[in-house]
PQR file of N, CA, C, O and H, with PARSE charges and radii, in Angstrom:
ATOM      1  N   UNK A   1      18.418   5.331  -4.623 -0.4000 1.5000
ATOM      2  CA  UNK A   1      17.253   4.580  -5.061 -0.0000 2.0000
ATOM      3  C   UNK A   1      16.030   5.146  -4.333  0.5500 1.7000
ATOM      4  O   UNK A   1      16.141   5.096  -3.108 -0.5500 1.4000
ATOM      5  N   UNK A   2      15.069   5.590  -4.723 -0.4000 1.5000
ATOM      6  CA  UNK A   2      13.929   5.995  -3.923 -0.0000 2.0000
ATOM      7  C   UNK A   2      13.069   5.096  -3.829  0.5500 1.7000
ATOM      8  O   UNK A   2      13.256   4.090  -4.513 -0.5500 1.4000
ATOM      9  H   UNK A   2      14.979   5.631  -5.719  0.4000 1.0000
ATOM     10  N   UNK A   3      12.053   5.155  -3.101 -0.4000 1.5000
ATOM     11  CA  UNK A   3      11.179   3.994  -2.229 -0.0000 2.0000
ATOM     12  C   UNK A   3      10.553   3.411  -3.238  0.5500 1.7000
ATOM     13  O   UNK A   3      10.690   2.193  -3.355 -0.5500 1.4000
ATOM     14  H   UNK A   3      11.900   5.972  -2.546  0.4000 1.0000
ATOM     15  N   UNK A   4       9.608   4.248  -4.332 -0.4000 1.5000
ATOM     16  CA  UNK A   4       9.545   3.007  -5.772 -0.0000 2.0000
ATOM     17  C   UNK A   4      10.219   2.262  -6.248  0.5500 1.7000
ATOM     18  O   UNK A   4       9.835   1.112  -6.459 -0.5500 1.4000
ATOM     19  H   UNK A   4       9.497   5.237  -4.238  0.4000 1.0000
ATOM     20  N   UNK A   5      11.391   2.671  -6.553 -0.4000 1.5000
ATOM     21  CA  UNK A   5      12.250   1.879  -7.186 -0.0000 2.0000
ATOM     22  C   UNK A   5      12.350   0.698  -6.299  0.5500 1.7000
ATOM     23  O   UNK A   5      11.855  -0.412  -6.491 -0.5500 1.4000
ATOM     24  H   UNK A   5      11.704   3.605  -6.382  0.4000 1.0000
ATOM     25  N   UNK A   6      12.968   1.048  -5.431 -0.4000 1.5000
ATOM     26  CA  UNK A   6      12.839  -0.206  -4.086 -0.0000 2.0000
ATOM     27  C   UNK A   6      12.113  -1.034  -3.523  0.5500 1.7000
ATOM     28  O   UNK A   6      12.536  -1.847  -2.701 -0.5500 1.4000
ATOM     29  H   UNK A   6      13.369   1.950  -5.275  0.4000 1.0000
ATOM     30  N   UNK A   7      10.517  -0.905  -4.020 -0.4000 1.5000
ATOM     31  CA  UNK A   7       9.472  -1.741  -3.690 -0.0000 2.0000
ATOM     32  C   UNK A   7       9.619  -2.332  -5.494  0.5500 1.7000
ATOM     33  O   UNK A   7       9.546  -3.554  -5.627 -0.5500 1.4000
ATOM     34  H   UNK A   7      10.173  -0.244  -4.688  0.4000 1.0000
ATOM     35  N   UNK A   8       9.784  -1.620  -6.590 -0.4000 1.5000
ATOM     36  CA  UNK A   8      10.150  -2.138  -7.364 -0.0000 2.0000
ATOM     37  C   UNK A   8      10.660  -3.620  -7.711  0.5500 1.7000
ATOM     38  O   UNK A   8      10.217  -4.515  -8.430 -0.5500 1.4000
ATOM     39  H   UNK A   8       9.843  -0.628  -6.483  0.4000 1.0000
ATOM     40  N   UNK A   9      12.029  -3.456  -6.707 -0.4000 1.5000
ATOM     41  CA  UNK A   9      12.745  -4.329  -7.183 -0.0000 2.0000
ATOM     42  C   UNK A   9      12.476  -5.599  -6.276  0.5500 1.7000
ATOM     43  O   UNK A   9      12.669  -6.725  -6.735 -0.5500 1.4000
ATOM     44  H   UNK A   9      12.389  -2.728  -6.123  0.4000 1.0000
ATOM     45  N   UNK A  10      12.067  -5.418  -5.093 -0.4000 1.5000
ATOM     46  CA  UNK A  10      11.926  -6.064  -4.339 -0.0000 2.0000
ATOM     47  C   UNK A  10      10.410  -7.018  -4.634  0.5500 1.7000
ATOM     48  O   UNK A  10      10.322  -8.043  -3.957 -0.5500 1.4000
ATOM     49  H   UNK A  10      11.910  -4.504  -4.720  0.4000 1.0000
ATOM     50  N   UNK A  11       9.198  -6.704  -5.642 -0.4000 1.5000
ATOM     51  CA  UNK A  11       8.463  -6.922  -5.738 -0.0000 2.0000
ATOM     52  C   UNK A  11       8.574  -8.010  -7.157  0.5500 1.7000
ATOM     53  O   UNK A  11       7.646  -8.720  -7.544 -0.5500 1.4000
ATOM     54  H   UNK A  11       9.269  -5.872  -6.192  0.4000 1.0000
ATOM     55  N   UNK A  12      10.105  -7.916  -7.863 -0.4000 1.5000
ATOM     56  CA  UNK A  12      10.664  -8.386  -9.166 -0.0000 2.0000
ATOM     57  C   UNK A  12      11.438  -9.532  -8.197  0.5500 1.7000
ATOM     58  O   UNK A  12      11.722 -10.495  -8.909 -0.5500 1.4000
ATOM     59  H   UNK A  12      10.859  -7.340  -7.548  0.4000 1.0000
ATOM     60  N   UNK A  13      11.817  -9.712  -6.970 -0.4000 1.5000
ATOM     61  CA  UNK A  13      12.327 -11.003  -6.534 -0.0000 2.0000
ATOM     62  C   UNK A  13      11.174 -11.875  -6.001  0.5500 1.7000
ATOM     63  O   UNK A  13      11.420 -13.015  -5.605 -0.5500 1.4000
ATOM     64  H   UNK A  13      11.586  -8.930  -6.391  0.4000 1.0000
ATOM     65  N   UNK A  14       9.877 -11.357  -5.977 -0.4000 1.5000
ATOM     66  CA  UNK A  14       9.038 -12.615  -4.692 -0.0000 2.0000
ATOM     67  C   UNK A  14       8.997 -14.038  -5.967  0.5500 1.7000
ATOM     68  O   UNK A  14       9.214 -14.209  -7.167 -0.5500 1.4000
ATOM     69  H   UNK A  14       9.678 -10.431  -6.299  0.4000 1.0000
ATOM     70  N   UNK A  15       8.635 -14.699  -4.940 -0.4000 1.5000
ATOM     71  CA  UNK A  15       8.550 -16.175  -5.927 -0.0000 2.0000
ATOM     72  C   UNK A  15       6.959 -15.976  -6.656  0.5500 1.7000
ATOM     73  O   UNK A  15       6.178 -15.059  -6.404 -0.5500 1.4000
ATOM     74  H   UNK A  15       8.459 -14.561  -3.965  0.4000 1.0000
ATOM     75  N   UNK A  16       6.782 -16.897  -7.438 -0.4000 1.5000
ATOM     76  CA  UNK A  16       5.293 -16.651  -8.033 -0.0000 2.0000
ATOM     77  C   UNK A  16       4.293 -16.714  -7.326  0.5500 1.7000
ATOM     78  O   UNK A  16       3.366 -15.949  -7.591 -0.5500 1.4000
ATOM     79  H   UNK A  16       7.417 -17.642  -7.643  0.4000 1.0000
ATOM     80  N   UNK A  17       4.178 -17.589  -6.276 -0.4000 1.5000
ATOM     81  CA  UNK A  17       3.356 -17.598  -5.113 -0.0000 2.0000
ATOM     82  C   UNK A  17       3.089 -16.433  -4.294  0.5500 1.7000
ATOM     83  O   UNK A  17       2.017 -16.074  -3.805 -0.5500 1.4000
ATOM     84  H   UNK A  17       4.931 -18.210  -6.060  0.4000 1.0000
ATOM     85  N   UNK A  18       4.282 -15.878  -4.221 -0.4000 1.5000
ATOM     86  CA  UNK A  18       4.238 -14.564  -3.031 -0.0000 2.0000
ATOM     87  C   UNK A  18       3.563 -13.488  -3.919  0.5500 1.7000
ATOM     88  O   UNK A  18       2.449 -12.986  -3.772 -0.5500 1.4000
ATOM     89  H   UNK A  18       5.152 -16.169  -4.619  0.4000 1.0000
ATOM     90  N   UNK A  19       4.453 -13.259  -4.836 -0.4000 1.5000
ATOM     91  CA  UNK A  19       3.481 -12.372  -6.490 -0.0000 2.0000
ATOM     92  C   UNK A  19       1.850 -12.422  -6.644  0.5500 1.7000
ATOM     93  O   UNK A  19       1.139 -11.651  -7.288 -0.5500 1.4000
ATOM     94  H   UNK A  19       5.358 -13.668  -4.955  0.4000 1.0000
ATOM     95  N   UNK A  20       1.487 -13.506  -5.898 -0.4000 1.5000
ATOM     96  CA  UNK A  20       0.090 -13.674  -6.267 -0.0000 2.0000
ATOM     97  C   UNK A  20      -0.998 -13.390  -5.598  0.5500 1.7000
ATOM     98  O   UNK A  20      -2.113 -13.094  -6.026 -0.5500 1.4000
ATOM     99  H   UNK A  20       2.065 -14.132  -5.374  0.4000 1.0000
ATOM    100  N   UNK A  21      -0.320 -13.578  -3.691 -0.4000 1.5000
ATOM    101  CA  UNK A  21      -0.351 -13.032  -2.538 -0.0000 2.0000
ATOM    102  C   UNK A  21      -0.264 -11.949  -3.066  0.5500 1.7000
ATOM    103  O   UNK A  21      -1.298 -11.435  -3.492 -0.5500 1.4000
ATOM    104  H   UNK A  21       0.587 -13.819  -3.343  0.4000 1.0000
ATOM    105  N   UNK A  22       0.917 -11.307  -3.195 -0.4000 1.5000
ATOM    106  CA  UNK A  22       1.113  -9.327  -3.273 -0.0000 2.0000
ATOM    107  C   UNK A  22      -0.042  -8.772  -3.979  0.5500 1.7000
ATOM    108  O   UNK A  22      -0.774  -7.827  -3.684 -0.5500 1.4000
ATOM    109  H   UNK A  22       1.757 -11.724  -2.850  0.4000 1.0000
ATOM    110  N   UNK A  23      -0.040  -9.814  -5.285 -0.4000 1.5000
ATOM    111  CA  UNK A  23      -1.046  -8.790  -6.352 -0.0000 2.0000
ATOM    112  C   UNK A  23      -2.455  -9.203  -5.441  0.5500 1.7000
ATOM    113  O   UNK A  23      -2.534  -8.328  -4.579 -0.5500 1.4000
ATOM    114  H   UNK A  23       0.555 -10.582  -5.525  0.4000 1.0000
ATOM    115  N   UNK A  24      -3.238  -9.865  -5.328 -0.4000 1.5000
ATOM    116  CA  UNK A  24      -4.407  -9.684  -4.371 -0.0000 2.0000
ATOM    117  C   UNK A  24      -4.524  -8.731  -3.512  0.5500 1.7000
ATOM    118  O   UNK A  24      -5.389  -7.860  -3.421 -0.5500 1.4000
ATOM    119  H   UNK A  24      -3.174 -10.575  -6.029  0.4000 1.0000
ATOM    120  N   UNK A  25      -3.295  -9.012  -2.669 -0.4000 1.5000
ATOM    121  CA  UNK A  25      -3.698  -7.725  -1.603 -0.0000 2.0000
ATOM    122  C   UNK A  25      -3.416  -6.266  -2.263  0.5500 1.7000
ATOM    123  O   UNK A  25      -4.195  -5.386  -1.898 -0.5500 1.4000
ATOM    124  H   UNK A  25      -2.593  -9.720  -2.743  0.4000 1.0000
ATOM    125  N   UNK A  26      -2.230  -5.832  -3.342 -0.4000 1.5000
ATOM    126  CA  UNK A  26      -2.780  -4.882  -3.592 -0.0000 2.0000
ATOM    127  C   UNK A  26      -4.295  -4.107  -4.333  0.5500 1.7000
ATOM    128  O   UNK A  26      -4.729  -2.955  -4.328 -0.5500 1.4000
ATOM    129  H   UNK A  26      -1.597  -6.547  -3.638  0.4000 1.0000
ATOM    130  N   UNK A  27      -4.730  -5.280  -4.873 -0.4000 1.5000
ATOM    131  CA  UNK A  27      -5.681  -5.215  -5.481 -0.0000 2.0000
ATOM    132  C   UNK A  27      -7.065  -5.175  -4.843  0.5500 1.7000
ATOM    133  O   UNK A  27      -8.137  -4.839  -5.346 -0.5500 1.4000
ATOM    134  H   UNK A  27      -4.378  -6.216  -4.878  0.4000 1.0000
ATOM    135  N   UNK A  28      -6.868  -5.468  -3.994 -0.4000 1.5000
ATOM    136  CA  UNK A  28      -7.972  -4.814  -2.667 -0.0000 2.0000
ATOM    137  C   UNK A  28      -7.113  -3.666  -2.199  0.5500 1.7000
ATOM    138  O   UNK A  28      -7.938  -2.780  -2.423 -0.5500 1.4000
ATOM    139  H   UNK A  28      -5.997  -5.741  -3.585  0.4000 1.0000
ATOM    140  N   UNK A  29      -6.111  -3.049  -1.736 -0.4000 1.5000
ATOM    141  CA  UNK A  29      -5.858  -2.034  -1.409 -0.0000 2.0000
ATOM    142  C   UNK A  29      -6.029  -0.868  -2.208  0.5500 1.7000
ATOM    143  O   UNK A  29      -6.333   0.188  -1.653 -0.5500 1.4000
ATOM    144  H   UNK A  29      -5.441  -3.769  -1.554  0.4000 1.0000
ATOM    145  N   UNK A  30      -5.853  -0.933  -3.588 -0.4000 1.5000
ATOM    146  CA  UNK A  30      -6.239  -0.155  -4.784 -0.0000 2.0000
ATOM    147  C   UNK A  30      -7.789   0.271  -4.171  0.5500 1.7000
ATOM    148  O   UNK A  30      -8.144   1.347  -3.689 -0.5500 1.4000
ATOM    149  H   UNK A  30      -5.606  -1.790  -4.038  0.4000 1.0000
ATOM    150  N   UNK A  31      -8.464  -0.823  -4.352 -0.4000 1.5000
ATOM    151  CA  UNK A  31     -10.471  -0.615  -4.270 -0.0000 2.0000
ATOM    152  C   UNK A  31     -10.390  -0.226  -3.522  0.5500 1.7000
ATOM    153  O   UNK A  31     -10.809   0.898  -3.797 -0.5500 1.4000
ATOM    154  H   UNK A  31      -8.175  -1.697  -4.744  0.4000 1.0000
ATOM    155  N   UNK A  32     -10.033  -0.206  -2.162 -0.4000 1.5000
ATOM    156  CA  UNK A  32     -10.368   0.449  -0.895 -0.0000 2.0000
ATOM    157  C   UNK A  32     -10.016   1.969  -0.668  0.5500 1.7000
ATOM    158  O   UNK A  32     -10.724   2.594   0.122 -0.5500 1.4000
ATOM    159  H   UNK A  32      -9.693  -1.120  -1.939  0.4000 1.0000
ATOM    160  N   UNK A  33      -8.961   2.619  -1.313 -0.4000 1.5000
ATOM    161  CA  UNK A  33      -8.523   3.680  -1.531 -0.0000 2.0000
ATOM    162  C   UNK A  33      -9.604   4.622  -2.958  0.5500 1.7000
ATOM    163  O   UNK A  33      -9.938   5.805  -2.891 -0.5500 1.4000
ATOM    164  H   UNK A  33      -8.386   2.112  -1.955  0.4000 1.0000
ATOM    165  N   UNK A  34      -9.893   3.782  -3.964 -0.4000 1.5000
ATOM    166  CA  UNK A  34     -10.766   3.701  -4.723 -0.0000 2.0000
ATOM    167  C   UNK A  34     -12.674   3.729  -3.760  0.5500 1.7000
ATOM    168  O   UNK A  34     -13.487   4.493  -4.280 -0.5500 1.4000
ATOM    169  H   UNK A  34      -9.622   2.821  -4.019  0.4000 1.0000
ATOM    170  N   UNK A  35     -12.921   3.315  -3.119 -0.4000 1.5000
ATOM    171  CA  UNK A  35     -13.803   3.613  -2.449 -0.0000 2.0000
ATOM    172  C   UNK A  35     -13.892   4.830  -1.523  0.5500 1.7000
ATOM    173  O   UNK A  35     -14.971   5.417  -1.437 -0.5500 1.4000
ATOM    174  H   UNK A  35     -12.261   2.694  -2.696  0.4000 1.0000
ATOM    175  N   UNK A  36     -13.072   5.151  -0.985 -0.4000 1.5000
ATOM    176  CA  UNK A  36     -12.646   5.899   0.143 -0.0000 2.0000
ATOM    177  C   UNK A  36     -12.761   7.485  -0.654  0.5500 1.7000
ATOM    178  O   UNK A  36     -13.329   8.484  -0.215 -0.5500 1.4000
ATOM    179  H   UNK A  36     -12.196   4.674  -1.055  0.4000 1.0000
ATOM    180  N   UNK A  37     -11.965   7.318  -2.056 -0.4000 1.5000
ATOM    181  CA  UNK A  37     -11.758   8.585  -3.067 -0.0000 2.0000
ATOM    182  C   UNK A  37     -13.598   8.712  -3.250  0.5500 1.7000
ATOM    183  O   UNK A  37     -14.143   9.816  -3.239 -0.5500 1.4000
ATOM    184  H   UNK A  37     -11.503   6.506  -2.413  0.4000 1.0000
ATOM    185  N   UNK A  38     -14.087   7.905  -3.349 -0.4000 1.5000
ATOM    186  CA  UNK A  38     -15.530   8.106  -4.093 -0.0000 2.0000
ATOM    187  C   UNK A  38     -16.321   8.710  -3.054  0.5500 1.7000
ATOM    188  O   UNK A  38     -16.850   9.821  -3.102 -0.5500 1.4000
ATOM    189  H   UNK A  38     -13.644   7.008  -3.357  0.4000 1.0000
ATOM    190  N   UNK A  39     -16.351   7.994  -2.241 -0.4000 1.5000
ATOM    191  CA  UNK A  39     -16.976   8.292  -0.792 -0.0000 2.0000
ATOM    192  C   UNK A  39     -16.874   9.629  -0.297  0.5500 1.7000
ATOM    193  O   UNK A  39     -17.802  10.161   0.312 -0.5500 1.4000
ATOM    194  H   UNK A  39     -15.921   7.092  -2.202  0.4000 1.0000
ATOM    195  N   UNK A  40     -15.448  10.367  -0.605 -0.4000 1.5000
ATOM    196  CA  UNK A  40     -15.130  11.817   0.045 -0.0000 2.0000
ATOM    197  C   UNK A  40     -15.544  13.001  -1.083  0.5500 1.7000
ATOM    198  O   UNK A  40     -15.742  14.204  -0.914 -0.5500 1.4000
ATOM    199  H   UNK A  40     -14.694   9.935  -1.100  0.4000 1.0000
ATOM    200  N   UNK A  41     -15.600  12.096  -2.419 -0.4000 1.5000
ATOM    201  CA  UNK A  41     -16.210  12.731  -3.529 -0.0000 2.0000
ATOM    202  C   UNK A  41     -17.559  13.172  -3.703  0.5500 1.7000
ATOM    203  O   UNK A  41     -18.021  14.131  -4.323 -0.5500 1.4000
ATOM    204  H   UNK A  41     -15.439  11.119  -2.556  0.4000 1.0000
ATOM    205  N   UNK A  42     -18.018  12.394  -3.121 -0.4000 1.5000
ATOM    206  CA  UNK A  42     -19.749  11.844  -2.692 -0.0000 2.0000
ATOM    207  C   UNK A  42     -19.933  13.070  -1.720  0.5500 1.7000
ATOM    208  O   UNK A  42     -20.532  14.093  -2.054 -0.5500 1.4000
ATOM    209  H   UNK A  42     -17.644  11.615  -2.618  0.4000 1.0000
ATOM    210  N   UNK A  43     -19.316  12.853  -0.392 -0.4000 1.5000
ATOM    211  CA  UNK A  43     -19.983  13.754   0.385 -0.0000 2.0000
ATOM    212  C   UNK A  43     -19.394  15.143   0.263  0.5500 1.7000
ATOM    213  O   UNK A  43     -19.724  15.883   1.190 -0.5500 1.4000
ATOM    214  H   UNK A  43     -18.830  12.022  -0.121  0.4000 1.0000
ATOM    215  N   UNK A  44     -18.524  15.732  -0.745 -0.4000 1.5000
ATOM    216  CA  UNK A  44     -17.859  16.785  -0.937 -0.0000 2.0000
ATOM    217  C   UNK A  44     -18.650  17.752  -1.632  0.5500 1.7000
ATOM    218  O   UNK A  44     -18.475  18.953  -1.841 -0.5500 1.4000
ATOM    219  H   UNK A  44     -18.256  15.131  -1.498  0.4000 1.0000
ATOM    220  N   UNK A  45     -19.734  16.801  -2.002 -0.4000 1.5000
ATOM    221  CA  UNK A  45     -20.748  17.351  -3.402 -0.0000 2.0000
ATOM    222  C   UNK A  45     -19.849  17.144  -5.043  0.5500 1.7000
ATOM    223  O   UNK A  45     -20.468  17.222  -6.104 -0.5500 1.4000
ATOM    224  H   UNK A  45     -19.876  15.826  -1.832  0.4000 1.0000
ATOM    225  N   UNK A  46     -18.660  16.936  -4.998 -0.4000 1.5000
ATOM    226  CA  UNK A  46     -18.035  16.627  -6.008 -0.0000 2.0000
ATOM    227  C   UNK A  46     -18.847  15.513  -7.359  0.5500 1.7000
ATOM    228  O   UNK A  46     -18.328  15.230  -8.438 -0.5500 1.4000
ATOM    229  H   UNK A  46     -18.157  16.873  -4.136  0.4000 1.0000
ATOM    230  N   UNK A  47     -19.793  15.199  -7.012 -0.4000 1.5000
ATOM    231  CA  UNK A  47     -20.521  13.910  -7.875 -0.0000 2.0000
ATOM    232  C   UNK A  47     -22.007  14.501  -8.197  0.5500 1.7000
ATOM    233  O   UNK A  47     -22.682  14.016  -9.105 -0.5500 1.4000
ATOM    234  H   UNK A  47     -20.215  15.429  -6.135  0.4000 1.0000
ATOM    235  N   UNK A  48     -22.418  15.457  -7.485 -0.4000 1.5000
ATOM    236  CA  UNK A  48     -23.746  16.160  -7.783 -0.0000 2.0000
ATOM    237  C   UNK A  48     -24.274  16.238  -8.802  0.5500 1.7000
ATOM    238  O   UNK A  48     -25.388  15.864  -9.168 -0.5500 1.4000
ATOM    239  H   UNK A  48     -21.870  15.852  -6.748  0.4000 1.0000
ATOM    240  N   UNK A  49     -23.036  17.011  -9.581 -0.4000 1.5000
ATOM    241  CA  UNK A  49     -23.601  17.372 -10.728 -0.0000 2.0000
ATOM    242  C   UNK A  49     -24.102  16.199 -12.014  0.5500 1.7000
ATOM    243  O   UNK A  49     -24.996  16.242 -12.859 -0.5500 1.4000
ATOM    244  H   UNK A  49     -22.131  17.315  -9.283  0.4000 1.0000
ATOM    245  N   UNK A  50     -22.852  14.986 -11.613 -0.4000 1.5000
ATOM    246  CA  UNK A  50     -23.191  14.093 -12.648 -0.0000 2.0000
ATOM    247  C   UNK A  50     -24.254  13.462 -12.047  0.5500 1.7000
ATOM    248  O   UNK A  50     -25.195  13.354 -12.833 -0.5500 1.4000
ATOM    249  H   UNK A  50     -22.126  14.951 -10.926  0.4000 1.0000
ATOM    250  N   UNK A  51     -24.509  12.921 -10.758 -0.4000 1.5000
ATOM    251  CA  UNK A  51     -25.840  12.337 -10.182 -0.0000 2.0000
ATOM    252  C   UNK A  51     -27.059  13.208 -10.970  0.5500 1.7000
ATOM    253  O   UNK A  51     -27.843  12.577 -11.679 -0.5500 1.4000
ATOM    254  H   UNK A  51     -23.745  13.009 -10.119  0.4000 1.0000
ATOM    255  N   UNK A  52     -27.189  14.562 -10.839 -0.4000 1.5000
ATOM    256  CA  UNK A  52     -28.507  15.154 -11.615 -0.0000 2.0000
ATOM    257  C   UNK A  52     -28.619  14.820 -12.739  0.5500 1.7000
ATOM    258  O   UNK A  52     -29.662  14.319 -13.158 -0.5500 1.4000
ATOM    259  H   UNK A  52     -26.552  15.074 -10.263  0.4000 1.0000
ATOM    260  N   UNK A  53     -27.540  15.026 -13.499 -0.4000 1.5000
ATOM    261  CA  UNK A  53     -27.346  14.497 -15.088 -0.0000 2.0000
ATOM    262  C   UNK A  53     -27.828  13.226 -15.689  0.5500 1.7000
ATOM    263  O   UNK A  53     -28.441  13.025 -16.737 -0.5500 1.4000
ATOM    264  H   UNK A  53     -26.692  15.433 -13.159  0.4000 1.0000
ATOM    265  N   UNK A  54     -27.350  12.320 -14.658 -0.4000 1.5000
ATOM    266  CA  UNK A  54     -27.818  11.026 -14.775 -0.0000 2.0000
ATOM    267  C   UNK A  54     -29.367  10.859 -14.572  0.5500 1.7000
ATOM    268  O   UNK A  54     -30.129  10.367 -15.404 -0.5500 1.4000
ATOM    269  H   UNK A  54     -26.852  12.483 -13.806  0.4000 1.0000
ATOM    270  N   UNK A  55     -29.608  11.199 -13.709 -0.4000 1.5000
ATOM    271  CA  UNK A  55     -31.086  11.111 -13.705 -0.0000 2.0000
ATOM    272  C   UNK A  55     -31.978  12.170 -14.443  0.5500 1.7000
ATOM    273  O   UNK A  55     -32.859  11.571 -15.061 -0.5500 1.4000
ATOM    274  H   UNK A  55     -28.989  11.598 -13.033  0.4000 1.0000
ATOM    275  N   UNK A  56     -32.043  13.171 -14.560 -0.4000 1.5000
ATOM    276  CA  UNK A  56     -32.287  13.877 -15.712 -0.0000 2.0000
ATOM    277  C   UNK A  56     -32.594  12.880 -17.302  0.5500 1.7000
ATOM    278  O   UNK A  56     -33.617  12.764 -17.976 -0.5500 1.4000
ATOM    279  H   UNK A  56     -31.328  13.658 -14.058  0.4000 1.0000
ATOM    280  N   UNK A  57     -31.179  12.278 -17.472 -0.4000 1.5000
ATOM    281  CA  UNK A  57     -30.970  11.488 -18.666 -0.0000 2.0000
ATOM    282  C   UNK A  57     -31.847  10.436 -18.264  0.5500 1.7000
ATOM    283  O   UNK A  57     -32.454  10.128 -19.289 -0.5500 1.4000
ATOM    284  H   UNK A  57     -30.348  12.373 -16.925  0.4000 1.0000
ATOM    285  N   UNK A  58     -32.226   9.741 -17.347 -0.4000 1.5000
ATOM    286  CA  UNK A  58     -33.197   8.774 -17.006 -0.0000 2.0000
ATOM    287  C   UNK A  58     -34.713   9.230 -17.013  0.5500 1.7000
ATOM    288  O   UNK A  58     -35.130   8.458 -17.877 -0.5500 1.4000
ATOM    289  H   UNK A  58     -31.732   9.992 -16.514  0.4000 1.0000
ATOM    290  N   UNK A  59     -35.430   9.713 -16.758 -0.4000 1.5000
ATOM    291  CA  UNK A  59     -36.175  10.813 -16.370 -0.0000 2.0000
ATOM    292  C   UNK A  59     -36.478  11.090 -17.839  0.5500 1.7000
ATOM    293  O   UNK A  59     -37.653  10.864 -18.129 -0.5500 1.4000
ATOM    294  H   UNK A  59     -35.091  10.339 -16.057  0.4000 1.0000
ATOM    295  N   UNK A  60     -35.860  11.439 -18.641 -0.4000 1.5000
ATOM    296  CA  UNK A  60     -36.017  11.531 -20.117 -0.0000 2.0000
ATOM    297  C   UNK A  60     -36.039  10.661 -21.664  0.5500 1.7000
ATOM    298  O   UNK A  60     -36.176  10.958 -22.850 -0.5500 1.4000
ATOM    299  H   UNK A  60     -34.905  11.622 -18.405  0.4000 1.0000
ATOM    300  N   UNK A  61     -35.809   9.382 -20.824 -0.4000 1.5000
ATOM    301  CA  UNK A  61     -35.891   8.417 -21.164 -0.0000 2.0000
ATOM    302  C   UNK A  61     -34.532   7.903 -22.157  0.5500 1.7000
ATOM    303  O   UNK A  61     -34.555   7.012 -23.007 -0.5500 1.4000
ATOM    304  H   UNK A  61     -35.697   9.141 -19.860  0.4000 1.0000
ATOM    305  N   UNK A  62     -33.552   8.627 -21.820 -0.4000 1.5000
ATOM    306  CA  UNK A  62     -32.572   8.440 -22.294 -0.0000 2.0000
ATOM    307  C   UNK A  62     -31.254   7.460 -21.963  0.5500 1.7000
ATOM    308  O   UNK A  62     -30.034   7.581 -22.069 -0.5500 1.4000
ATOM    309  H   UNK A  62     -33.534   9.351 -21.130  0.4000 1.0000
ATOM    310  N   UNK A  63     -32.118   6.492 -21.534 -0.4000 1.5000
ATOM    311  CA  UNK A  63     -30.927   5.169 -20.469 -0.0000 2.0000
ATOM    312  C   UNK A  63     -31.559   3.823 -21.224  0.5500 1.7000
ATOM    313  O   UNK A  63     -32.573   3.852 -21.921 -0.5500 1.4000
ATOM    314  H   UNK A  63     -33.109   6.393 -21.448  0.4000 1.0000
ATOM    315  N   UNK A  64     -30.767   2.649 -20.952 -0.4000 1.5000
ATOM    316  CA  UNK A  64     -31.316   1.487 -21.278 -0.0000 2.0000
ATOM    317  C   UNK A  64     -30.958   0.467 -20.109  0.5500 1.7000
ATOM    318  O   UNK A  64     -29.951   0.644 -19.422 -0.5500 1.4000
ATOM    319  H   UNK A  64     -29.943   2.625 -20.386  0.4000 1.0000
ATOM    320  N   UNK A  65     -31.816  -0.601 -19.910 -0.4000 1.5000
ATOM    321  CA  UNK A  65     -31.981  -1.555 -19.177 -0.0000 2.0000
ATOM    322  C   UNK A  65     -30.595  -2.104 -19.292  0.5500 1.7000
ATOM    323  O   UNK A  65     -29.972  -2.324 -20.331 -0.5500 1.4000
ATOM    324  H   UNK A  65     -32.633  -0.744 -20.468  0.4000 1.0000
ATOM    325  N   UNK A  66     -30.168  -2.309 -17.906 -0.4000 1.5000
ATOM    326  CA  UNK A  66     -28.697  -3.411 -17.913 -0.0000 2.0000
ATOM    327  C   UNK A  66     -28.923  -4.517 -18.201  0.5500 1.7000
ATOM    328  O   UNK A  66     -28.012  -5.344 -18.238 -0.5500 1.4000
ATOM    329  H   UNK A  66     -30.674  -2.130 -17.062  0.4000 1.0000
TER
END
C-alpha cells in the first residue's frame, strides 16, 4: 500500500466531524503551499511577463471595473 493509498483510507474512516476538521485544515494547507508557489514565482521573475501584459492591457484601456 503506498502512503496515498494509506492516508486514503484512513481519511475514508474519520467520523464526519473529524472530516470537517481534516478538510479545513487541508484547505488552508493547499493556500499556503498555493501562496508560497506564487511568491517563489513572483520573485523568480516567472510572472513578469504576464504582470506587463496585464498592464499594458490596462494602459490600453482594455480591462473593466470589478
Amino acid at each position: 500500500m503506498t502512503i496515498l493509498e494509506h492516508i486514503e483510507a484512513q481519511v475514508q474512516q474519520l467520523s464526519p466531524s473529524d472530516f470537517a476538521k481534516f478538510r479545513e485544515w487541508f484547505q488552508e494547507y493547499a493556500w499556503q503551499q498555493w501562496d508560497r508557489q506564487i511568491e517563489q514565482d513572483s520573485k523568480s521573475g516567472k510572472l513578469q511577463a504576464l504582470a506587463e501584459k496585464a498592464l499594458a492591457d490596462h494602459a490600453a484601456g482594455r480591462t473593466k471595473p470589478l
